[in-house]
C-alpha positions in Angstrom: 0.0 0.0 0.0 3.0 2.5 0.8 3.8 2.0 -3.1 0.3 2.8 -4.3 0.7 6.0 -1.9 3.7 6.6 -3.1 2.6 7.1 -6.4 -0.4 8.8 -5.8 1.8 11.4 -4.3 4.2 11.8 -7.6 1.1 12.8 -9.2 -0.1 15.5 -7.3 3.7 16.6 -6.8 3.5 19.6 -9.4 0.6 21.0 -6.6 -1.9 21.6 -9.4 -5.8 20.2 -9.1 -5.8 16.6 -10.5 -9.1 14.9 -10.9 -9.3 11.0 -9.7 -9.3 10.1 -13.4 -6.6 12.1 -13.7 -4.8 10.1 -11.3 -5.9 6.8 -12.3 -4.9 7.2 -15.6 -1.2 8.1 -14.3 -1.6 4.8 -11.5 -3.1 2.5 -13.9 -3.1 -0.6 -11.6 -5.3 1.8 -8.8 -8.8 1.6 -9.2 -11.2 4.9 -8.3 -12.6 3.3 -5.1 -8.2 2.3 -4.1 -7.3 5.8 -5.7 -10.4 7.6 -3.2 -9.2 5.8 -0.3 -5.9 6.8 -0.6 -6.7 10.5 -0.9 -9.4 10.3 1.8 -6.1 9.5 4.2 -4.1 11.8 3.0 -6.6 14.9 3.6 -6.9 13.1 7.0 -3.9 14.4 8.1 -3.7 17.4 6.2 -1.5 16.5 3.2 -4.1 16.9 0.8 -6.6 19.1 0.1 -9.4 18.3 -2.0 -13.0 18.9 -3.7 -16.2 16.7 -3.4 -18.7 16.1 -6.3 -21.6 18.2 -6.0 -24.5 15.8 -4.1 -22.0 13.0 -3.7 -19.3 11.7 -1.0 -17.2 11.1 -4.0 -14.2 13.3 -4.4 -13.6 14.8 -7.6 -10.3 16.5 -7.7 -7.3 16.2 -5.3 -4.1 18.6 -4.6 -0.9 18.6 -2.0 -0.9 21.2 0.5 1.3 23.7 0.7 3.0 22.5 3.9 3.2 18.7 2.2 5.0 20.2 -1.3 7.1 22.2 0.9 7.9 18.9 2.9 8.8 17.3 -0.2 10.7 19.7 -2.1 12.6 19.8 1.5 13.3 15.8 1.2 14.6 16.2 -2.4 16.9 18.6 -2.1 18.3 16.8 1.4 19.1 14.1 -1.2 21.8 16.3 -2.7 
């Protein structure tokens, strides 16, 4: 499951609105429902920030927060 996250994350690393097509397309082996979970966790604790469909629990489109790219960005360049 850390891989599927993983990936998820690449995706939504550029910090622009991605739509959970969007994302499935880029994670083929994910399904909606995996690819729903996955951000559901990750706006949990506040990595992710994200819009539901109108009259639905579903979300429709999914972006890092600001702290979370920073984090990231952090980690790459701590790489060297």
């Amino acid at each position: 499951m850390v891989v599927a996250i993983d990936e998820v994350l690449d995706v939504l690393r550029d910090g622009k609105w991605h739509t959970i097509e969007d994302i499935q397309t880029k994670c083929r082996h994910l399904n909606q429902n995996q690819i729903q979970f996955i951000i559901a966790f990750l706006r949990e604790y506040g990595f992710v920030d994200s819009k539901r469909q109108r009259w639905s629990t579903k979300l429709r489109v999914a972006r890092l927060t600001l702290p979370m790219l920073n984090f990231l960005q952090r980690l790459e360049d701590l790489k060297g």
